[in-house]
C-alpha positions as CSV (number, residue, x, y, z in Angstrom):
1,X,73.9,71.2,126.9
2,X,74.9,73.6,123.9
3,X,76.4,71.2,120.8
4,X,80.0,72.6,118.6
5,X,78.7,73.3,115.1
6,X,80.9,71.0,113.9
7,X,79.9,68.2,116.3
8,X,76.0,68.9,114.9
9,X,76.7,69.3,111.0
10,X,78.2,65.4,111.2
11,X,75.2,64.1,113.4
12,X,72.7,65.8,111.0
13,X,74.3,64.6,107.9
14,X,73.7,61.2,109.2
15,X,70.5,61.7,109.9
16,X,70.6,62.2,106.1
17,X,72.3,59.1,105.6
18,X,75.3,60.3,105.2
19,X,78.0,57.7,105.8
20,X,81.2,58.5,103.7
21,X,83.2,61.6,103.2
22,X,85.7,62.0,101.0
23,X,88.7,64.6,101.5
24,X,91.5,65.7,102.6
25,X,92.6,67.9,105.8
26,X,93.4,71.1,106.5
27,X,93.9,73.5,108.7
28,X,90.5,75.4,107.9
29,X,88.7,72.3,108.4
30,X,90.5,71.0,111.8
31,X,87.0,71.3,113.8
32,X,85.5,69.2,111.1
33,X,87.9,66.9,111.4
34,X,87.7,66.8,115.1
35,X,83.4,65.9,114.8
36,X,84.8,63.5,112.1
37,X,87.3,61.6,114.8
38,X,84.6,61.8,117.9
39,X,81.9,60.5,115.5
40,X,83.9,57.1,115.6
41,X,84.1,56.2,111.8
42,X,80.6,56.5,111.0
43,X,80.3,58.9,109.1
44,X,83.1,57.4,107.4
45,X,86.6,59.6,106.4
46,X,87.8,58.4,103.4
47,X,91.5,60.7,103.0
48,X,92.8,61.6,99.6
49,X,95.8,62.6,98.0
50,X,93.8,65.3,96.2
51,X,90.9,67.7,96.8
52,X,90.1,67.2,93.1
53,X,89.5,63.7,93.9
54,X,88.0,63.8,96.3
55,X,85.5,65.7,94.7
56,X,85.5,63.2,91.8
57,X,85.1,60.2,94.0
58,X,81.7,61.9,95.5
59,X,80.3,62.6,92.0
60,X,80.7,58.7,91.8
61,X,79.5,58.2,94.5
62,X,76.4,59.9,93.5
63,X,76.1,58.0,89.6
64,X,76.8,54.8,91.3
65,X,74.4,55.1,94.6
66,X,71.9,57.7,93.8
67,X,72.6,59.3,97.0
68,X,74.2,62.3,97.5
69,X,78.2,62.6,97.5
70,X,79.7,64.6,100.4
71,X,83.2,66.1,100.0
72,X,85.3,68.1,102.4
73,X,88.1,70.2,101.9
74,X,89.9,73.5,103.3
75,X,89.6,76.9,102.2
76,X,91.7,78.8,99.5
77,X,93.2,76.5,97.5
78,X,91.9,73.2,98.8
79,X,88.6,74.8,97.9
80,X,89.6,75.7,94.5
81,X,90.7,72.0,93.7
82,X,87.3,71.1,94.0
83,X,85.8,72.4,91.0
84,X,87.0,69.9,88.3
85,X,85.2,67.2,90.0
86,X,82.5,69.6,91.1
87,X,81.5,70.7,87.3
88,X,81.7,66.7,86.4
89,X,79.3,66.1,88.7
90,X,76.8,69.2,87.9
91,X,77.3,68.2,83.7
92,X,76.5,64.6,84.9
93,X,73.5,65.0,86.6
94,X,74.9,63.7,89.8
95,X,74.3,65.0,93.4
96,X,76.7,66.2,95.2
97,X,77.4,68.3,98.4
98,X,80.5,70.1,99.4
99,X,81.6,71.3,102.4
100,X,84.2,73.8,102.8
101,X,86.2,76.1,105.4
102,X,86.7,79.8,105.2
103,X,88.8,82.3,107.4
104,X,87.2,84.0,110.6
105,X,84.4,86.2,109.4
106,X,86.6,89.0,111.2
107,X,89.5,88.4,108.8
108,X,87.9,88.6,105.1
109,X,87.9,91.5,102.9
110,X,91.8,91.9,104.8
111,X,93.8,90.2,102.1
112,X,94.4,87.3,104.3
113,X,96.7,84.3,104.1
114,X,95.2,82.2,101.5
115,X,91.5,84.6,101.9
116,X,89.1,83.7,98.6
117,X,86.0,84.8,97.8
118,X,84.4,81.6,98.0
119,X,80.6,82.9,97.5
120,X,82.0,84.4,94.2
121,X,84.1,80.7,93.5
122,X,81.3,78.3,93.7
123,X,78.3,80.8,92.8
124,X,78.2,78.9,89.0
125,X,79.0,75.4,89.5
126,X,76.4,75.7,93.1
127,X,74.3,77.8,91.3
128,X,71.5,76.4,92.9
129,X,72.4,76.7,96.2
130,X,75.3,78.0,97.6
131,X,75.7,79.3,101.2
132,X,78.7,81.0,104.0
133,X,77.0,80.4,106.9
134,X,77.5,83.6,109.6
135,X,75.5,81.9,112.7
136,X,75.0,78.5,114.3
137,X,71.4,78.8,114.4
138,X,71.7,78.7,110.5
139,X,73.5,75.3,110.4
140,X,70.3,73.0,110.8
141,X,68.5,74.3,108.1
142,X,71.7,75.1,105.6
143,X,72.2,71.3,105.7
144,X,68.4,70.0,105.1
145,X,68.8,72.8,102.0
146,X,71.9,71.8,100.8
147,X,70.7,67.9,100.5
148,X,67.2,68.3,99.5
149,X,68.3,70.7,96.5
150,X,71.7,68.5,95.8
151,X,68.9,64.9,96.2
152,X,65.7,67.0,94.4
153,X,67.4,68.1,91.1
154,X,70.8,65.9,91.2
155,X,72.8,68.7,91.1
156,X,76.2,70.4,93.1
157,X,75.0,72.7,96.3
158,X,78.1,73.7,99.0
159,X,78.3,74.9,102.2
160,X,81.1,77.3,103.5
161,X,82.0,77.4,107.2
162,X,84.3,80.5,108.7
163,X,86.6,79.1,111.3
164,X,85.1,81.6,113.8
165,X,81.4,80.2,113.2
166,X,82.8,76.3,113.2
167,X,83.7,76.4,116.6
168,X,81.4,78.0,118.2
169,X,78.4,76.3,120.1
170,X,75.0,75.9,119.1
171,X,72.1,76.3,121.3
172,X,70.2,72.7,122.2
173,X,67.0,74.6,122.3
174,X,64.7,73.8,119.3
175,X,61.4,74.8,117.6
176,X,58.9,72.6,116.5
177,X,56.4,73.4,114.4
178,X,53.1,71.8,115.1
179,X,50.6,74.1,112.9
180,X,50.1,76.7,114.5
181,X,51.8,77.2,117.3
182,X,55.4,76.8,118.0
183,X,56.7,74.5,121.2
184,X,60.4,74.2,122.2
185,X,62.1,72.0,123.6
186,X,65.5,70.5,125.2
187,X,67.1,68.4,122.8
188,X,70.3,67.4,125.3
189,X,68.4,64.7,127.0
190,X,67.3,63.3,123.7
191,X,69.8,63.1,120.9
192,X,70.9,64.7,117.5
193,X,67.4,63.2,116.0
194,X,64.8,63.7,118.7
195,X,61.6,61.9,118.3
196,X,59.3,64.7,118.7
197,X,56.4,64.4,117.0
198,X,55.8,67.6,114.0
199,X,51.9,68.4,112.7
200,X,52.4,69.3,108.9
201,X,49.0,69.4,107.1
202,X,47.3,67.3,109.7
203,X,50.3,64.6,109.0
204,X,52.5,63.4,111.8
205,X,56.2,62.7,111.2
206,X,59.2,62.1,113.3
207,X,62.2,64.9,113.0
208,X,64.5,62.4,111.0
209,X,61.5,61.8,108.5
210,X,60.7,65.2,108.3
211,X,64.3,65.8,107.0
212,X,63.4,63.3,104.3
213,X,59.9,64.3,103.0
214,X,59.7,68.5,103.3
């Protein structure tokens, strides 16, 4: 059965360990917000009065922990409010992710309500990676980027989601690498983590360790 991207970018950020977010709603986030209610608390929703502190309280989050710091927020200018607490973090050293929404991919470059380039917004303080996904099959590997970078060099990386692309369902049919050939499989029958065994260098780890070690 086919997964919403919203419903998969919550389970895979818990297979990161993910288990608070801080932010505040908005309409460009609602199917975020949805994953966020379905997922029962865990991860987490910790609401703000402020998109700047919410972005403050995951760069402490990161100094305090050492893990990374997730905050959510809407596009425009819920977006925008990010970036004091987004350049603290990046000065400090301190990892951080943030996740943001967008307009329909159908609707930019139209001088839409509240439409900002958002690429061109977080393209310094994300320097190292910064990314508007366009597909769901991107979603998987945007978020093991996004955390590895943010974890590997305590530093700020975001991800921008399109309301369009949010919604939309993503395929529960997988690759696995296992050296050199590829196998697929269903991954409806066996959870967001399946524990399908990958080859890498004559190594053998599970998908949710995988996530951790490449």
């Amino acid at each position: 059965m086919a997964e919403n991207v919203s419903d998969f970018l919550i389970n895979r950020l818990k297979c990161w360990g993910v288990h608070r977010i801080y932010g505040y709603p908005g309409d460009g986030i609602n199917g975020i917000m949805g994953a966020l209610e379905r997922a029962e608390n865990d991860p987490r929703f910790i609401q703000v009065r402020h998109e700047e502190m919410a972005a403050f309280m995951a760069c402490a989050h990161g100094k305090f922990t050492g893990e990374v710091g997730v905050c959510l927020a809407t596009s425009g200018p819920g977006a925008i409010h990010l970036l004091n607490g987004l350049y603290d973090a990046r000065m400090d050293h301190s990892p951080v992710l943030a996740i943001v929404g967008q307009q329909a991919r159908s609707a930019l470059g139209s001088f839409y309500q509240q439409e900002v380039d958002l690429v061109a917004l977080f393209k310094d303080v994300a320097s190292d990676y910064v990314l508007q996904l366009s597909d769901p099959k991107q979603v998987r590997h945007a978020v093991d980027c996004a955390m590895r970078i943010a974890m590997a060099k305590k530093t700020v990386t975001c991800l921008i989601f399109p309301h369009d692309c949010r919604r939309r369902r993503r395929s529960s049919r997988r690759r696995a690498y296992t050296g050199r050939r590829f196998r697929v499989w269903d991954t409806a029958s066996q959870g967001s983590c399946p524990k399908s065994v990958i080859c890498v260098e004559q190594r053998k780890f599970s998908m949710k360790e995988s996530a951790w070690r490449c």
